[in-house]
Predicted model as a PDB file, atoms N, CA, C, CB and O in Angstrom, pLDDT in the B-factor column:
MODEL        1                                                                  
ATOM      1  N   UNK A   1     157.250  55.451 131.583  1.00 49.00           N  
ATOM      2  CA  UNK A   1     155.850  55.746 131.764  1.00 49.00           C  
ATOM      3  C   UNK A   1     155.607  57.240 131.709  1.00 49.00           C  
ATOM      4  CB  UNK A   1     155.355  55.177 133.074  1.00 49.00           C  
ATOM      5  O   UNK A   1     156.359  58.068 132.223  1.00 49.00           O  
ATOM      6  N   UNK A   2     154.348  57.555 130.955  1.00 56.00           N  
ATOM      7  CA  UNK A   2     153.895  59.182 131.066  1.00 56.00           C  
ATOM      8  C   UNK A   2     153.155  58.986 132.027  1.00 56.00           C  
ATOM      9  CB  UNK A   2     153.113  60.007 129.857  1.00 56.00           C  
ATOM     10  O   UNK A   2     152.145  58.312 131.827  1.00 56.00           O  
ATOM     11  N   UNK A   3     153.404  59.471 133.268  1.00 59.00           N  
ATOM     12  CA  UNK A   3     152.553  59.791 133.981  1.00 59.00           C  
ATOM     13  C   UNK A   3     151.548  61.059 134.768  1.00 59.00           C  
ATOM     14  CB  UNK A   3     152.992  59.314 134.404  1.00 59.00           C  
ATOM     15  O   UNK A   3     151.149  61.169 135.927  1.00 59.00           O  
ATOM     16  N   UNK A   4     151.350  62.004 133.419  1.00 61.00           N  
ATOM     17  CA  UNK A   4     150.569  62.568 133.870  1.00 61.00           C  
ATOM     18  C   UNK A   4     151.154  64.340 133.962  1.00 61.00           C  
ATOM     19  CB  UNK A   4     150.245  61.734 135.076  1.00 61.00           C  
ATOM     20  O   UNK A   4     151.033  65.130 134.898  1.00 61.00           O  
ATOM     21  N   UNK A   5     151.846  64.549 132.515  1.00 65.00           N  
ATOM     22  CA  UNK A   5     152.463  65.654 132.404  1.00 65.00           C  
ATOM     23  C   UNK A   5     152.045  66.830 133.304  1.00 65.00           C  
ATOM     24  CB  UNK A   5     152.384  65.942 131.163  1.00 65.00           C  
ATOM     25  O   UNK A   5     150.990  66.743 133.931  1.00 65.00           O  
ATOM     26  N   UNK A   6     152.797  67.892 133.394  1.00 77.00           N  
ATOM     27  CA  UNK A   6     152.192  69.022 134.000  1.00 77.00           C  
ATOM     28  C   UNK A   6     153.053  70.334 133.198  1.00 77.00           C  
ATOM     29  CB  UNK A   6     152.374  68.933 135.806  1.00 77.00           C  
ATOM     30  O   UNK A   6     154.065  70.997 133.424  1.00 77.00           O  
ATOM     31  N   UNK A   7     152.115  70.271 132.256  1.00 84.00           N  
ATOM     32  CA  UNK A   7     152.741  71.123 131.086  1.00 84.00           C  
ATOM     33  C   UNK A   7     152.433  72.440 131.086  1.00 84.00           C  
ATOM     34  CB  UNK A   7     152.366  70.684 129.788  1.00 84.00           C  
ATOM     35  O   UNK A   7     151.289  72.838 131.306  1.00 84.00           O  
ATOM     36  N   UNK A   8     153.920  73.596 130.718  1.00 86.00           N  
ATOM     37  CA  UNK A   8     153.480  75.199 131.416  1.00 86.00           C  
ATOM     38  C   UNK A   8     153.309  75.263 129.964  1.00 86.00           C  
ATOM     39  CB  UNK A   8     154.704  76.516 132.454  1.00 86.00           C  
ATOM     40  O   UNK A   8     153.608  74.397 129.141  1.00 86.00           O  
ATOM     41  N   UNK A   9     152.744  76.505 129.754  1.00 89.00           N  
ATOM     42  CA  UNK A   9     152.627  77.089 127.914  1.00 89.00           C  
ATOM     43  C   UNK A   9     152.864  78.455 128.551  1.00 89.00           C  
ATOM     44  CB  UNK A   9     150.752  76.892 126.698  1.00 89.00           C  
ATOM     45  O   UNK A   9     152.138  79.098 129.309  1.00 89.00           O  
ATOM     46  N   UNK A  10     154.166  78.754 128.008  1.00 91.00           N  
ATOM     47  CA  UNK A  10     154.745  80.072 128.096  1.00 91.00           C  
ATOM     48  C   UNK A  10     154.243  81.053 127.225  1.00 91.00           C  
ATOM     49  CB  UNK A  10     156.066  80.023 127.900  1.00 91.00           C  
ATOM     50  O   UNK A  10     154.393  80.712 126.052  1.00 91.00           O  
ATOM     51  N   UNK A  11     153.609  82.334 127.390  1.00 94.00           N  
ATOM     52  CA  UNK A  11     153.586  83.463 126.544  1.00 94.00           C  
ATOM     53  C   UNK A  11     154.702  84.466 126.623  1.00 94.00           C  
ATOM     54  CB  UNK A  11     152.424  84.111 126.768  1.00 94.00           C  
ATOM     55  O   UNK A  11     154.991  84.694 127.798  1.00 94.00           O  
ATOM     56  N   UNK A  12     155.299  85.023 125.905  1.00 91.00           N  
ATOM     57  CA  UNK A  12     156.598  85.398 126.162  1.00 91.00           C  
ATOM     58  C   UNK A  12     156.166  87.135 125.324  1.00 91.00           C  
ATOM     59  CB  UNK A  12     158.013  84.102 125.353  1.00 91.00           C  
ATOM     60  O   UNK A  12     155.474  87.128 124.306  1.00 91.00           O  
ATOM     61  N   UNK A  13     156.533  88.095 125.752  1.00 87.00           N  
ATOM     62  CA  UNK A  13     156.144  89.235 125.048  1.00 87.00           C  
ATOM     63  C   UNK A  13     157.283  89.301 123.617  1.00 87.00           C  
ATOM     64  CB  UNK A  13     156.230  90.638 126.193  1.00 87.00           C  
ATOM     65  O   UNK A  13     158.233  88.537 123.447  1.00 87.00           O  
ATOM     66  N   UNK A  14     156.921  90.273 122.832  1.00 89.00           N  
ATOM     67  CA  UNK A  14     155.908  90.606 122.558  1.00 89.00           C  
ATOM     68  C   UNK A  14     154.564  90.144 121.766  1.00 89.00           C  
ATOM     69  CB  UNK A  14     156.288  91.298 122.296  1.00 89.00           C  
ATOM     70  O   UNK A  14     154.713  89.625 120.660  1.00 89.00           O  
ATOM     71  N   UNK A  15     153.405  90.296 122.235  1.00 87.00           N  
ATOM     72  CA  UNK A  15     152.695  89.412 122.533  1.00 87.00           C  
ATOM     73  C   UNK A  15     151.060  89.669 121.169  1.00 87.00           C  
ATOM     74  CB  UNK A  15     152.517  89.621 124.389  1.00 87.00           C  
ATOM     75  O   UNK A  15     150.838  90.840 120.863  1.00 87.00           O  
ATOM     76  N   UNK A  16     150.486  88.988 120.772  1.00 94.00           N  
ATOM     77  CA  UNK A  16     149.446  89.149 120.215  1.00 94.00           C  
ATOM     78  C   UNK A  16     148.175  88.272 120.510  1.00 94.00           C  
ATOM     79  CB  UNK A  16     149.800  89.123 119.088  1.00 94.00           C  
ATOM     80  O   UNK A  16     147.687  87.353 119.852  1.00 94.00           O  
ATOM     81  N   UNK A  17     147.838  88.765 121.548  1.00 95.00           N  
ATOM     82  CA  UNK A  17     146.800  88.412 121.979  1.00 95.00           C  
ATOM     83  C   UNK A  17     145.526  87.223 121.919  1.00 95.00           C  
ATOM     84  CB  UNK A  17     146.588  89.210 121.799  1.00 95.00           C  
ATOM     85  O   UNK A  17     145.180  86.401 122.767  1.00 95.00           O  
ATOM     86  N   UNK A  18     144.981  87.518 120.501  1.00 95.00           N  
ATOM     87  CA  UNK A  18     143.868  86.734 120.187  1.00 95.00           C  
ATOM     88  C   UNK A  18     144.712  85.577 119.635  1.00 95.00           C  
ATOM     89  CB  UNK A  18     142.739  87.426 119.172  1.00 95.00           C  
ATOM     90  O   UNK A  18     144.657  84.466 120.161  1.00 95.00           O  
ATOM     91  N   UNK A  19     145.782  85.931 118.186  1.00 95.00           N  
ATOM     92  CA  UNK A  19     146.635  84.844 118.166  1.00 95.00           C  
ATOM     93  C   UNK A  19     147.061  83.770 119.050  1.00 95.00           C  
ATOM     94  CB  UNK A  19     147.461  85.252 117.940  1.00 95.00           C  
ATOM     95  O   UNK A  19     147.111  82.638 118.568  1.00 95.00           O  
ATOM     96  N   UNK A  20     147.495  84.014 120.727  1.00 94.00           N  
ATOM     97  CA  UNK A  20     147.978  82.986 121.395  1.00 94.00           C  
ATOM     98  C   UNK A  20     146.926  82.757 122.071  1.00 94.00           C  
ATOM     99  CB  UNK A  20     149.137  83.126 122.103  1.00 94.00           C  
ATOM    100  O   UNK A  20     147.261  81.737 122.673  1.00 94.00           O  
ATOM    101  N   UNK A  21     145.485  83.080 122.520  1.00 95.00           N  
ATOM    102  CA  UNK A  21     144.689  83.060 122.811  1.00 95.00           C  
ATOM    103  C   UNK A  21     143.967  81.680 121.933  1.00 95.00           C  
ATOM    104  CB  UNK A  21     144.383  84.325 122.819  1.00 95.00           C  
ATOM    105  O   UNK A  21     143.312  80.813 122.511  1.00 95.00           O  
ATOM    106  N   UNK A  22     144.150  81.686 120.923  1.00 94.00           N  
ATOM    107  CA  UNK A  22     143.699  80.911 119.775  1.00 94.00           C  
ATOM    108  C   UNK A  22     145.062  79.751 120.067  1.00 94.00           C  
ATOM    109  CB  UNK A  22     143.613  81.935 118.043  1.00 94.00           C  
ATOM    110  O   UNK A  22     144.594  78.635 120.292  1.00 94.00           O  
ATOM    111  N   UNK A  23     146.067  79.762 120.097  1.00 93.00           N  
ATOM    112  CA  UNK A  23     146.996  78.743 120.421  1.00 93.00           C  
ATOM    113  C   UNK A  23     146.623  77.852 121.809  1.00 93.00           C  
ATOM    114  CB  UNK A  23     148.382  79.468 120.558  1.00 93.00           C  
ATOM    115  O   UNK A  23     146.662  76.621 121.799  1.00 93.00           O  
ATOM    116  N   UNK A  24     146.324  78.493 122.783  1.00 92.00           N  
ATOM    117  CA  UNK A  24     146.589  78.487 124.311  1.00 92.00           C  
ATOM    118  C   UNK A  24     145.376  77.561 124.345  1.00 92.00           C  
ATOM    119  CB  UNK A  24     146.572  80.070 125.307  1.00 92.00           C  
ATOM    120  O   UNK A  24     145.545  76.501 124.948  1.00 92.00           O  
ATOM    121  N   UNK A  25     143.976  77.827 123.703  1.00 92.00           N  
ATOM    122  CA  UNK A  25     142.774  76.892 123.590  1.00 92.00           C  
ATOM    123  C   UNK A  25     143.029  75.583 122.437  1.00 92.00           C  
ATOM    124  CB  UNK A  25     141.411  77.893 123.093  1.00 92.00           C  
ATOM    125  O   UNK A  25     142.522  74.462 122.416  1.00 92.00           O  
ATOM    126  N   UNK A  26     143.530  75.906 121.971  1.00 90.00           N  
ATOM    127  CA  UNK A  26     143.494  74.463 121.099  1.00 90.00           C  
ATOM    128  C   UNK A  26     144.589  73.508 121.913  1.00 90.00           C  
ATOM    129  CB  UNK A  26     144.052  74.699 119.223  1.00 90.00           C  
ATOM    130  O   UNK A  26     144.168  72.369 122.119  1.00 90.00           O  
ATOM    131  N   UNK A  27     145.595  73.721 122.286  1.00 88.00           N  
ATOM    132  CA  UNK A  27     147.004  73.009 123.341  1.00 88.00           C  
ATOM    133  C   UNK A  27     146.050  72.328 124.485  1.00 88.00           C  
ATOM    134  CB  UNK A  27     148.377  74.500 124.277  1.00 88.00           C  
ATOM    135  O   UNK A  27     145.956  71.126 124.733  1.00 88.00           O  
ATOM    136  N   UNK A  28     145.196  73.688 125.274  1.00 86.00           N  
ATOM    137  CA  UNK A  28     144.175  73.031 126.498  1.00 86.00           C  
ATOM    138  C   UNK A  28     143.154  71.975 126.134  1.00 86.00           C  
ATOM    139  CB  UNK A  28     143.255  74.173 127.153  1.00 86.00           C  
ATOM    140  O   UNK A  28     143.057  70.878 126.684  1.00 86.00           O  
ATOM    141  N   UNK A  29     142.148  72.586 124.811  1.00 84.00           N  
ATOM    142  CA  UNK A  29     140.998  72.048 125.224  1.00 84.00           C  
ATOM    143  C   UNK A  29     141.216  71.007 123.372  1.00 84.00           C  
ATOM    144  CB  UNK A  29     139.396  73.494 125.693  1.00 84.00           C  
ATOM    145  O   UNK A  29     140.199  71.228 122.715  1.00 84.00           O  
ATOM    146  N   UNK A  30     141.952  70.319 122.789  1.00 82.00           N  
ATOM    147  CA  UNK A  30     142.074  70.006 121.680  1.00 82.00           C  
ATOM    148  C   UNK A  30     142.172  68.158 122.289  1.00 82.00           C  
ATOM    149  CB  UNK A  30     143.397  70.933 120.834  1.00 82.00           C  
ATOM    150  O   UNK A  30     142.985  67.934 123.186  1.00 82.00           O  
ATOM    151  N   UNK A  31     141.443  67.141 121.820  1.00 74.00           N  
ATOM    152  CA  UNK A  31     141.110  66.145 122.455  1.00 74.00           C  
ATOM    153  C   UNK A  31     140.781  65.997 123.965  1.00 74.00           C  
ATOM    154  CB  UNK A  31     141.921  65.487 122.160  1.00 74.00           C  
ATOM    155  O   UNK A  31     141.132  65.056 124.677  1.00 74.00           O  
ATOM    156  N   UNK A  32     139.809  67.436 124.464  1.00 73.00           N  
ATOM    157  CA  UNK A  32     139.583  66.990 125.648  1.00 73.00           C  
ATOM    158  C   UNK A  32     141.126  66.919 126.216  1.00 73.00           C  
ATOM    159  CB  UNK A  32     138.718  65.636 125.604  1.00 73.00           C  
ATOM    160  O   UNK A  32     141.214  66.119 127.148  1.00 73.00           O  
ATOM    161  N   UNK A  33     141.823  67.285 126.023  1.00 64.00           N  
ATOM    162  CA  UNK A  33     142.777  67.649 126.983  1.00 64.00           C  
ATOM    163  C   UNK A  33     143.783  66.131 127.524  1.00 64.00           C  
ATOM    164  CB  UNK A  33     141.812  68.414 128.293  1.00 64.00           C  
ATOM    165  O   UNK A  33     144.680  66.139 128.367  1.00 64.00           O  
ATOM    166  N   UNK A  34     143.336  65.078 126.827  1.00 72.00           N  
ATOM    167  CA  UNK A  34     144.002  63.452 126.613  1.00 72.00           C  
ATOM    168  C   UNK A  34     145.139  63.213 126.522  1.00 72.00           C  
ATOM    169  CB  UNK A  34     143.711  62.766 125.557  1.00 72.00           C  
ATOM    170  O   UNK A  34     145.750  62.174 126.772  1.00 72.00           O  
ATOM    171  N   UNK A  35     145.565  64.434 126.058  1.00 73.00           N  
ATOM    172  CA  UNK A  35     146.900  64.333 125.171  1.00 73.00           C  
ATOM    173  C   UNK A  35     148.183  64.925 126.609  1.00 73.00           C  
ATOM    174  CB  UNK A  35     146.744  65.736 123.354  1.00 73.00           C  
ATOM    175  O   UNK A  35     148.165  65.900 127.360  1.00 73.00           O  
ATOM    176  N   UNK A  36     148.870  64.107 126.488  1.00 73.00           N  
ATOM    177  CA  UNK A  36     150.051  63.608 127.949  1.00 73.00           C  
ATOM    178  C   UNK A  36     151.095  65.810 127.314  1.00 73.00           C  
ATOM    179  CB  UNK A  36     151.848  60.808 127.303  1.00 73.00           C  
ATOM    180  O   UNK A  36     151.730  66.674 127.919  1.00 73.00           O  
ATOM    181  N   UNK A  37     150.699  65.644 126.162  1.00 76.00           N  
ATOM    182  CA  UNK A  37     151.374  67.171 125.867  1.00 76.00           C  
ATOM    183  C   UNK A  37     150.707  68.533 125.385  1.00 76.00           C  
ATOM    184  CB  UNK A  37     152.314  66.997 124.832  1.00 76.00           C  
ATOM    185  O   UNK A  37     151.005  69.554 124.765  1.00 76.00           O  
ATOM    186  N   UNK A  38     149.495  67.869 126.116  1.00 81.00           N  
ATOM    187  CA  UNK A  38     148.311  69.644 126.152  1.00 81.00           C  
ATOM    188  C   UNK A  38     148.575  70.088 127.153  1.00 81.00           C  
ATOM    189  CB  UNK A  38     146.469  69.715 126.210  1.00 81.00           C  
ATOM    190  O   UNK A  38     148.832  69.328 128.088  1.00 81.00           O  
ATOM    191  N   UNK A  39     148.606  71.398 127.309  1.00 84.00           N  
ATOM    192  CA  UNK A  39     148.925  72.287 128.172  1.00 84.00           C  
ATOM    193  C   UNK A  39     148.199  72.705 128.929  1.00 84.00           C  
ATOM    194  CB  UNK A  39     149.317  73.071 127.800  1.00 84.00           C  
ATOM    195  O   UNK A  39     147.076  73.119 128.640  1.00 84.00           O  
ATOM    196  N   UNK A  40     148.822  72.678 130.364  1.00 85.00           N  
ATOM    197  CA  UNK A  40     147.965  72.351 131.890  1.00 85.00           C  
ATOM    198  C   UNK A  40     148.631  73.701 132.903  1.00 85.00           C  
ATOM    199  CB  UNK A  40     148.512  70.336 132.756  1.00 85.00           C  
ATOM    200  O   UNK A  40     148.147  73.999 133.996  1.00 85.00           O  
ATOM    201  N   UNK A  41     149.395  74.154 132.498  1.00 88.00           N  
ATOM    202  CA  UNK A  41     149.946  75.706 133.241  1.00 88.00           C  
ATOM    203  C   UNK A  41     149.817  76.665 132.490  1.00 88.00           C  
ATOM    204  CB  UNK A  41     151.423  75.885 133.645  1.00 88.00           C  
ATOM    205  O   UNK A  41     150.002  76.238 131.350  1.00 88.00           O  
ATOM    206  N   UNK A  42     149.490  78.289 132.460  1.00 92.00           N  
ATOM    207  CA  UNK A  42     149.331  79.258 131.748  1.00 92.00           C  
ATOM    208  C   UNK A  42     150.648  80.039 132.045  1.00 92.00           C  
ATOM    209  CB  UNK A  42     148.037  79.905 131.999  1.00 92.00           C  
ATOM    210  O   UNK A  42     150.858  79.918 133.252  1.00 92.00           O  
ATOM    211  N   UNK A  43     151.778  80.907 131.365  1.00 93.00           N  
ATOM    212  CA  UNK A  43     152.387  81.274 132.360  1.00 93.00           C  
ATOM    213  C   UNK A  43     152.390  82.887 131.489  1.00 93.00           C  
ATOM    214  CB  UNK A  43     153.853  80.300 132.825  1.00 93.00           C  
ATOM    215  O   UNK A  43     153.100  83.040 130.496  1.00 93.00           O  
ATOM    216  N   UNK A  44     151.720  83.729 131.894  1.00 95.00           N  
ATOM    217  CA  UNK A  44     151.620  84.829 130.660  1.00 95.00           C  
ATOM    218  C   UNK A  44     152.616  86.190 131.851  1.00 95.00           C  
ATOM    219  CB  UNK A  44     149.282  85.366 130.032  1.00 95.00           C  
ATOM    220  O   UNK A  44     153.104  86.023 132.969  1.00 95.00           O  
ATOM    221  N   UNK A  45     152.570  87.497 130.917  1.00 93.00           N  
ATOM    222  CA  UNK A  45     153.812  88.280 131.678  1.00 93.00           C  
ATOM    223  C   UNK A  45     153.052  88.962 132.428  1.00 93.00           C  
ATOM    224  CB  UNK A  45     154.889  89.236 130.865  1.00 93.00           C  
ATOM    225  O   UNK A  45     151.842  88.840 132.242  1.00 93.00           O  
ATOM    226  N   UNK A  46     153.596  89.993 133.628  1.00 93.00           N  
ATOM    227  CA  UNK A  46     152.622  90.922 134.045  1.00 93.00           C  
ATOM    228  C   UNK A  46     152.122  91.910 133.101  1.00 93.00           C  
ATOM    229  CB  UNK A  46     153.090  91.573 135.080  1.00 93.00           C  
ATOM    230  O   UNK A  46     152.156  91.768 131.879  1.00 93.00           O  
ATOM    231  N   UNK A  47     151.571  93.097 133.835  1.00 94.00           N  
ATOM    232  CA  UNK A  47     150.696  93.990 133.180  1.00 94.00           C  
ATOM    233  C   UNK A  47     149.485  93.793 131.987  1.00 94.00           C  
ATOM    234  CB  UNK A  47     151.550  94.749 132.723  1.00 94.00           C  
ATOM    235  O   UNK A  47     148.775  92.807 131.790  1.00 94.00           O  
ATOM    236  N   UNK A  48     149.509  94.874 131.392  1.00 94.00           N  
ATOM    237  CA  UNK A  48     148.880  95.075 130.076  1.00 94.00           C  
ATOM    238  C   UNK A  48     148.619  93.855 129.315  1.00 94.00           C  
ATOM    239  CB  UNK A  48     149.689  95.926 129.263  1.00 94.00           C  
ATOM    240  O   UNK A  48     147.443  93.517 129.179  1.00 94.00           O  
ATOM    241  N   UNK A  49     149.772  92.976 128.674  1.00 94.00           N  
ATOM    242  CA  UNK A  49     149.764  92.121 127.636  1.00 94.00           C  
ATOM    243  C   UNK A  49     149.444  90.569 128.246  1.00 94.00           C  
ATOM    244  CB  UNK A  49     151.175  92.279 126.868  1.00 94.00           C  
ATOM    245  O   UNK A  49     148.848  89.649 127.686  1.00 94.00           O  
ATOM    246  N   UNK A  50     150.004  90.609 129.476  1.00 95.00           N  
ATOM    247  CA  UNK A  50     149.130  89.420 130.047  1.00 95.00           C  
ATOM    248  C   UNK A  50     147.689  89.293 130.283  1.00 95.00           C  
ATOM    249  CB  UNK A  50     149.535  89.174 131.177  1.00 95.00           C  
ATOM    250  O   UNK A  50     147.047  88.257 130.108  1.00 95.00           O  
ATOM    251  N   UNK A  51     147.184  90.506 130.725  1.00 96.00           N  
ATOM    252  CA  UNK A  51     145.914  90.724 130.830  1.00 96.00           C  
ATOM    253  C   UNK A  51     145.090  90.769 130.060  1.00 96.00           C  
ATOM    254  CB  UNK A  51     145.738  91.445 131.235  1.00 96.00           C  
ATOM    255  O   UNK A  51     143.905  90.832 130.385  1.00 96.00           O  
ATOM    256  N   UNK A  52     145.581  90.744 128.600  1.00 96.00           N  
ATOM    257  CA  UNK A  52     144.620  91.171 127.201  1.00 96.00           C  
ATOM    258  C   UNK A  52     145.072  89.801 126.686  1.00 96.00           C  
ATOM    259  CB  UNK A  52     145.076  92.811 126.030  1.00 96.00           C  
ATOM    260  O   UNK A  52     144.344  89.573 125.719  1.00 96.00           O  
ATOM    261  N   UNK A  53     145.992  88.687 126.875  1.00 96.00           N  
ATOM    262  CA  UNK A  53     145.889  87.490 126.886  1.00 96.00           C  
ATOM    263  C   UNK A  53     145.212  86.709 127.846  1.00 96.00           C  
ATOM    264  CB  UNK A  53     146.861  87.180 126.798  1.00 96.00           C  
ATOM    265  O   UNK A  53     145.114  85.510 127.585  1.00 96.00           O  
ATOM    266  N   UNK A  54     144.868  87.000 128.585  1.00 97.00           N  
ATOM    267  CA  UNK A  54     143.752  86.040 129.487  1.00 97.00           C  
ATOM    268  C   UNK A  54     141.963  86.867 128.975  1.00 97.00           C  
ATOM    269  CB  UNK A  54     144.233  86.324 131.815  1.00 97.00           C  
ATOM    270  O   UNK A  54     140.879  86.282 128.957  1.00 97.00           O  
ATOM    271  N   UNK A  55     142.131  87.743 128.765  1.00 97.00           N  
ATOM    272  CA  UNK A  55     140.780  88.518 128.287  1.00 97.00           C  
ATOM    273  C   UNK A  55     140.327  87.801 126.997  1.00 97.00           C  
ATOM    274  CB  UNK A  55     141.040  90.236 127.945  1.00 97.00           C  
ATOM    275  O   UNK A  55     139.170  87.438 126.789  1.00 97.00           O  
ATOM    276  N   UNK A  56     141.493  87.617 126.052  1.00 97.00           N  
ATOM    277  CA  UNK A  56     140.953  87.174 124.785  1.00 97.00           C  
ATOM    278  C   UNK A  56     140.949  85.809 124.976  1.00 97.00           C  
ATOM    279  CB  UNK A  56     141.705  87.597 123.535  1.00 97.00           C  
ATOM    280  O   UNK A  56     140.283  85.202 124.138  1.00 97.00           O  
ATOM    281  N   UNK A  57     141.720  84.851 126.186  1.00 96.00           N  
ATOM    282  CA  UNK A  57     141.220  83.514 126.167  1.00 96.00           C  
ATOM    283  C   UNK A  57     139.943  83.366 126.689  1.00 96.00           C  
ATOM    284  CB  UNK A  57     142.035  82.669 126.824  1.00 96.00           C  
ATOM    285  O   UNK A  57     139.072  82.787 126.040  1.00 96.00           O  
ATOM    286  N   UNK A  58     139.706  83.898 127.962  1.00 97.00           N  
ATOM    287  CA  UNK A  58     138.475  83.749 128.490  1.00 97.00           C  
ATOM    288  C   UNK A  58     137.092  84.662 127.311  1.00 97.00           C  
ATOM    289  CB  UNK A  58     138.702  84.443 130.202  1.00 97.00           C  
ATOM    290  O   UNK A  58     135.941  84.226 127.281  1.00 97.00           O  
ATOM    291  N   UNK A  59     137.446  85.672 126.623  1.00 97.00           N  
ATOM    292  CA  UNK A  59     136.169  85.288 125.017  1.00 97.00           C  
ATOM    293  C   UNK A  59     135.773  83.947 124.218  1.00 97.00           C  
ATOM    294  CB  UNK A  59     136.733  86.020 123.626  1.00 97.00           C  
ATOM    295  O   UNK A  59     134.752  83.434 123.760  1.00 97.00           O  
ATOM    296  N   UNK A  60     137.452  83.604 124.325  1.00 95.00           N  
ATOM    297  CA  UNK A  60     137.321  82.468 123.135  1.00 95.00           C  
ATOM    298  C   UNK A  60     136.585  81.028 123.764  1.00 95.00           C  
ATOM    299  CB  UNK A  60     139.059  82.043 122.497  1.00 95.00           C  
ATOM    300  O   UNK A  60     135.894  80.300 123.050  1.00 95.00           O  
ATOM    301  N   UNK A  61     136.829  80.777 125.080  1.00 92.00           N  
ATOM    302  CA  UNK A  61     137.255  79.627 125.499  1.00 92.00           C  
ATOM    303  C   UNK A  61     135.044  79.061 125.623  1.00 92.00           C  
ATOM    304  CB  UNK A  61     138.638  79.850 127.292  1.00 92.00           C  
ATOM    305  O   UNK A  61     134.680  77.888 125.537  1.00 92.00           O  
ATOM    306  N   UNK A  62     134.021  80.305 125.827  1.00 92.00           N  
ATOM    307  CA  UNK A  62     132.803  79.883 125.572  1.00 92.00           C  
ATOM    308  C   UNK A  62     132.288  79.733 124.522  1.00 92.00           C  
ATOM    309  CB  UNK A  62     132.154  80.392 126.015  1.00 92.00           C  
ATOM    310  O   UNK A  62     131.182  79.216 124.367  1.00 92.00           O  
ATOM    311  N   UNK A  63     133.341  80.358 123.230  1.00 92.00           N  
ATOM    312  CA  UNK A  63     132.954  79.482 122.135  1.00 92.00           C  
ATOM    313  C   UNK A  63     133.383  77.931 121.610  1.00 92.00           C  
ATOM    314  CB  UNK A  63     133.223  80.216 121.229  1.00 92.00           C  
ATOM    315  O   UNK A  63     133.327  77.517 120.452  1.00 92.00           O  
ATOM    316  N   UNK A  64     133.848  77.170 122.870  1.00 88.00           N  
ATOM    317  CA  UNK A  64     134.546  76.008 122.359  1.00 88.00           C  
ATOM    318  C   UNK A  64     133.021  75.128 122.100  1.00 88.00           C  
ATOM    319  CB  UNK A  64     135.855  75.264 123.599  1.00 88.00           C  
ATOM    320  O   UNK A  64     132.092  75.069 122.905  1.00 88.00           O  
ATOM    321  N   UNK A  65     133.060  74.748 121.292  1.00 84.00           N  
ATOM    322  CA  UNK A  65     131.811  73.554 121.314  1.00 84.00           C  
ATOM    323  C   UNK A  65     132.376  72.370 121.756  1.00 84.00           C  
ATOM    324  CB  UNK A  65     131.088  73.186 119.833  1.00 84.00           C  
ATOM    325  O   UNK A  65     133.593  72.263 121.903  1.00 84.00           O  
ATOM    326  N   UNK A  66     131.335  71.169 122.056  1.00 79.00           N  
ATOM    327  CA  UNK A  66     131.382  70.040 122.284  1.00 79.00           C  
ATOM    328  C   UNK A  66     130.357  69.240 121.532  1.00 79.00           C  
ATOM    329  CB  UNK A  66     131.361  69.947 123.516  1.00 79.00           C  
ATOM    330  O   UNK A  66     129.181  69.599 121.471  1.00 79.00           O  
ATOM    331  N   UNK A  67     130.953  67.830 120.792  1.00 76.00           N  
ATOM    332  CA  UNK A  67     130.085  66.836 120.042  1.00 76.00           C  
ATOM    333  C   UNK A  67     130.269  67.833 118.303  1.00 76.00           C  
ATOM    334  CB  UNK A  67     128.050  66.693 120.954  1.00 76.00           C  
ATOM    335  O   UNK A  67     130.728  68.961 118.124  1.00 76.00           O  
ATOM    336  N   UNK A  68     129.738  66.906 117.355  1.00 76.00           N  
ATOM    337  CA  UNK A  68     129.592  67.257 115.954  1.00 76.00           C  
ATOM    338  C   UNK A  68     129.318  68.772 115.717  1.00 76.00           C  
ATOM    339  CB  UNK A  68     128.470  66.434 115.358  1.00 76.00           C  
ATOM    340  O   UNK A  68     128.338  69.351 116.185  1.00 76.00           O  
ATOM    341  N   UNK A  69     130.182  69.302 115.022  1.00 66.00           N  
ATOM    342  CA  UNK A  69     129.485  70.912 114.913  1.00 66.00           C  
ATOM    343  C   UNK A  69     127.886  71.172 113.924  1.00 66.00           C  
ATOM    344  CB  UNK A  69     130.864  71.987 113.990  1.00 66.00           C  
ATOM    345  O   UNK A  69     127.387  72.294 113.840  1.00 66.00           O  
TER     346      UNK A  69                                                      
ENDMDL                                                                          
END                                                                             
């Protein structure tokens, strides 16, 4: 039985930002999130490059639409 993964998505330096930013939202929010292997933990590094990876997810993540584009 899958019961209910609890899946980390590692960012590992060195790092490009909008690129995994663009990965990190489609893994989360790609069927509503249904999928037993979308990713449900963030695990990014300290400083600088973690921080400009959560900056460029949280840009991207209010352009997700919902329903027919």
């Amino acid at each position: 039985l899958e019961l209910g993964g609890n899946n980390p998505l590692i960012v590992w330096p060195p790092v490009d930002a909008k690129a995994s930013a663009n990965l990190i939202a489609h893994s989360a929010f790609a069927t509503s999130g249904q999928r037993c292997s979308c990713a449900r933990r963030l695990i990014v590094p300290e400083g600088a490059e973690g921080d400009a990876v959560i900056a460029a997810l949280a840009a991207l993540v209010p352009t997700i639409g919902v329903g027919p584009a």
